[in-house]
C-alpha positions in Angstrom: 144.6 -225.2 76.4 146.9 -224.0 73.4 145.0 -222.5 70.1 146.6 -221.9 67.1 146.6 -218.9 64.5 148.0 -219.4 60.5 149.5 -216.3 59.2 151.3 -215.3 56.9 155.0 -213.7 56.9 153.7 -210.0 56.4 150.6 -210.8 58.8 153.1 -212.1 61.3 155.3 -209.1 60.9 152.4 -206.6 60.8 151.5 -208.2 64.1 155.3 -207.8 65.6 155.6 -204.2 64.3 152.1 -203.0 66.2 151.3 -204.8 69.2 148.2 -205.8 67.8 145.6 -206.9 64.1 142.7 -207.2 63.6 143.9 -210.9 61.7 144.3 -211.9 58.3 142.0 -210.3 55.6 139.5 -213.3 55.9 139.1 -212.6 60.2 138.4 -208.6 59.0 135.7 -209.7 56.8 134.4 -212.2 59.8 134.8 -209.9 61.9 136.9 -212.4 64.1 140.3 -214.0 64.6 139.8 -217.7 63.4 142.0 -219.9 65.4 141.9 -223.7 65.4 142.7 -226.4 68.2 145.8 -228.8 67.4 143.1 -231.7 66.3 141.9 -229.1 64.1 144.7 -226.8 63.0 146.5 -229.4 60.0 143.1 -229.8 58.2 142.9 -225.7 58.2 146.7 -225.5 57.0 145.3 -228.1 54.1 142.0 -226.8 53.0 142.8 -222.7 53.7 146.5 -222.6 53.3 147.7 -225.3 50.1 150.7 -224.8 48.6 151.6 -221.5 50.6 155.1 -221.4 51.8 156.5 -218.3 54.3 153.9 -219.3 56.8 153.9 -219.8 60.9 152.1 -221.3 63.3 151.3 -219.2 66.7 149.9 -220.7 70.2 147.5 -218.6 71.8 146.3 -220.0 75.6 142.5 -219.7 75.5 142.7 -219.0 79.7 143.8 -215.4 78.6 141.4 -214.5 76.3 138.2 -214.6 78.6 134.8 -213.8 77.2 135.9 -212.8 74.0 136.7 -216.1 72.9 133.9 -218.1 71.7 133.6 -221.4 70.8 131.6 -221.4 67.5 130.4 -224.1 65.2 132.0 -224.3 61.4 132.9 -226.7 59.2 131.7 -230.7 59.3 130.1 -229.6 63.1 132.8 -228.9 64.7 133.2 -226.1 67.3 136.1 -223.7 66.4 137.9 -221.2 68.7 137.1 -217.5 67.4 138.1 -214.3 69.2 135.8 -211.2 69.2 138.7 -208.7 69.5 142.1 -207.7 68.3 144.8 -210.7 68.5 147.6 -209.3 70.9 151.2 -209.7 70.4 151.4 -210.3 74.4 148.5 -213.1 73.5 151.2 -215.3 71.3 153.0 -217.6 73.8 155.4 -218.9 70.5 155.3 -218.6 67.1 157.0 -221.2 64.8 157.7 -221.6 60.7 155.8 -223.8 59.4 158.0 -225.0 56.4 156.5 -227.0 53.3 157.8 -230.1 51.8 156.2 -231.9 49.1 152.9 -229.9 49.6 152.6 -230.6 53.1 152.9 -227.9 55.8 155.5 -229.3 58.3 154.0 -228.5 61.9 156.2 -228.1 65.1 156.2 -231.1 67.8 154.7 -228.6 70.1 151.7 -229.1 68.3 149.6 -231.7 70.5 
């Protein structure tokens, strides 16, 4: 099953330039990577991400993370993919733009 990760341009190059992060500044202060399933991910693009431009959407398959994913309950009851350790560049099966027109983030078709 595909997860996705929103990040920023300079998260997203961070990210490409070391292998490895620790997530956005809200996952640091978790002390998790958030990531949201494709039912899941347009609402967090909406409520987290408004207006924002220069962002991208990356895949992560949830059979490579093992244990240190964990399925965790958030908003409106819903269970929400978080991973308990750094993302990995190697973890990111595609990464996409995710351009905005007329205040809504456009998301790829691969997005299921």
């Amino acid at each position: 099953m595909l997860i996705y990760k929103i990040f920023r341009a300079d998260e997203w190059q961070h990210l490409l330039d070391t292998g490895e992060t620790d997530g956005a500044p809200i996952d640091v202060t978790d002390g998790y990577v958030h990531f949201s399933t494709a039912e899941q991910v347009r609402e967090t693009a909406a409520k987290h991400f408004a207006g924002e431009d220069d962002l991208l959407v990356l895949a992560v398959e949830t059979a490579t993370l093992g244990d240190a994913l964990k399925w965790e309950v958030s908003r409106g009851g819903a269970r929400f993919p978080h991973l308990y350790r750094k993302l990995m560049l190697d973890d990111v099966i595609w990464e996409d733009h995710l351009p905005l027109i007329d205040g809504v983030h456009q998301f790829p078709e691969d997005v299921e």
